[in-house]
N, C-alpha and C positions, 0 to 999 in steps of 0.2 A: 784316199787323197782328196776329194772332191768334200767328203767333209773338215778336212782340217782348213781348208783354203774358205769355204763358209763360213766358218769358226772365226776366222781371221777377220771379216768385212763388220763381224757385227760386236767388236772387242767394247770394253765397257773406257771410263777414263782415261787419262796415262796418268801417272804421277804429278807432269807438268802443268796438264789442266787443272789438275786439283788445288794444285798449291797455287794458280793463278788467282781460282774460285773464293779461293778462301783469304789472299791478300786483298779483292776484291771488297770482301764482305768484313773483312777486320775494317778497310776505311770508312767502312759505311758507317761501321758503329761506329769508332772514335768519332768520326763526325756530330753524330745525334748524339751521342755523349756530351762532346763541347756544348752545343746548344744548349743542355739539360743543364749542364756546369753554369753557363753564360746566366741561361735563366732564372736558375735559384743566386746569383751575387746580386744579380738586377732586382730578385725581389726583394731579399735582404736588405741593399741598400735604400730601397725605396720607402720599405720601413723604417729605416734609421732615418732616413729623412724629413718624415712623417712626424718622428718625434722628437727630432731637434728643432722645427719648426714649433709644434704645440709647444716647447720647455722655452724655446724663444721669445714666444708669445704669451707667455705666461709672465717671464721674468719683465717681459715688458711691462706688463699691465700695471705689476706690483708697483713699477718703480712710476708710471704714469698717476698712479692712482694714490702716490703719497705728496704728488706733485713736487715743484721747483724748491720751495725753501729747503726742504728733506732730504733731498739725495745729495746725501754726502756718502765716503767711502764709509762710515762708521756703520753707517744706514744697509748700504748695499755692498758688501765686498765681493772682490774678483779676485781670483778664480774662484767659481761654483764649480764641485764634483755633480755632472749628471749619472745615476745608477741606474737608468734605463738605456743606458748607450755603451758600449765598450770604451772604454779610456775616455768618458763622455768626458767635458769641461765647458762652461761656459763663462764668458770671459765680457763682463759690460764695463762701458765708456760714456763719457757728457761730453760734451764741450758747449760754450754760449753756442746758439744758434747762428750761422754765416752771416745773418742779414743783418748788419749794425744796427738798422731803422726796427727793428723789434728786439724792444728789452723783455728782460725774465724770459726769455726761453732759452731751453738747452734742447742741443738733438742727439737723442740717446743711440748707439750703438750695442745691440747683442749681441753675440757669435755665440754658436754652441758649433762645435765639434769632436769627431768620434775617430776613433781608427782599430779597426781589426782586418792586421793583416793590408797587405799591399792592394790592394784590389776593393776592400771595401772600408774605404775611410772619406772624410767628407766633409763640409760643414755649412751649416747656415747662416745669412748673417742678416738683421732687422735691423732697420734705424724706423725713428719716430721724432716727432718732436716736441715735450710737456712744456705748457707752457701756464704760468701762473694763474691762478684760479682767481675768479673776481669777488 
C-alpha cells in the first residue's frame, strides 16, 4: 500500500497540463512566424521601392536632359510598363511651372507604381523642374 500512495505523489503530466503546454508554445510560434511574415513584405517592399525611385529618376533625367522645347507627348509617352516592378507603370506630367514671373519652365511629375497583392503595393512620386537651356 505504501508503495502505490508513493507512486501517486510523484505522477508525470496530466493531460490538461499538456495541452496547456502546447497551446502555450503554438502562440509562441505563430507569433515569431508573424514577425518573419511582417519582415520579409518590409523587405520586399523596400525593394520595390528602391526601384521605382531609380526608374523615377531615370525617366526624369531623360526628359530634363532633352529640355523644355522637346517634351511633348510624342517625345515622351504615358503610360510607361516598368518590368522590374509587378504591374510596374509609370505615368509622367508637365505643366508651366506655378510662378508666372518665370517663363520656359515646366515642372515635371513622375509616378512609378507597383502592386502585388494587398500588402505589397506602393508608389513613388518625383517632381522637378527643366527649365530652358541658354
Amino acid at each position: 500500500m505504501k508503495e502505490l500512495r508513493h507512486l501517486k505523489s510523484q505522477a508525470g503530466l496530466t493531460l490538461v497540463e499538456l495541452m496547456v503546454a502546447v497551446v502555450i508554445l503554438a502562440l509562441g510560434l505563430w507569433g515569431v512566424s508573424s514577425m518573419f511574415i511582417y519582415g520579409y513584405t518590409s523587405q520586399i517592399n523596400a525593394q520595390y521601392t528602391q526601384i521605382a525611385t531609380h526608374r523615377a529618376q531615370e525617366l526624369s533625367e531623360e526628359m530634363r536632359a532633352a529640355g523644355v522645347n522637346h517634351i511633348t507627348t510624342e517625345n515622351f509617352p504615358s503610360p510607361i510598363v516598368i518590368t522590374d516592378l509587378p504591374n510596374g507603370v509609370a505615368t509622367r506630367s508637365w505643366t508651366a511651372y506655378p510662378d508666372a514671373s518665370v517663363a520656359d519652365q515646366l515642372l515635371l511629375t513622375v509616378t512609378v507604381r507597383w502592386e502585388q497583392g494587398p500588402r505589397m503595393s506602393g508608389h513613388v512620386s518625383m517632381q522637378t523642374v527643366v527649365a530652358r537651356r541658354p
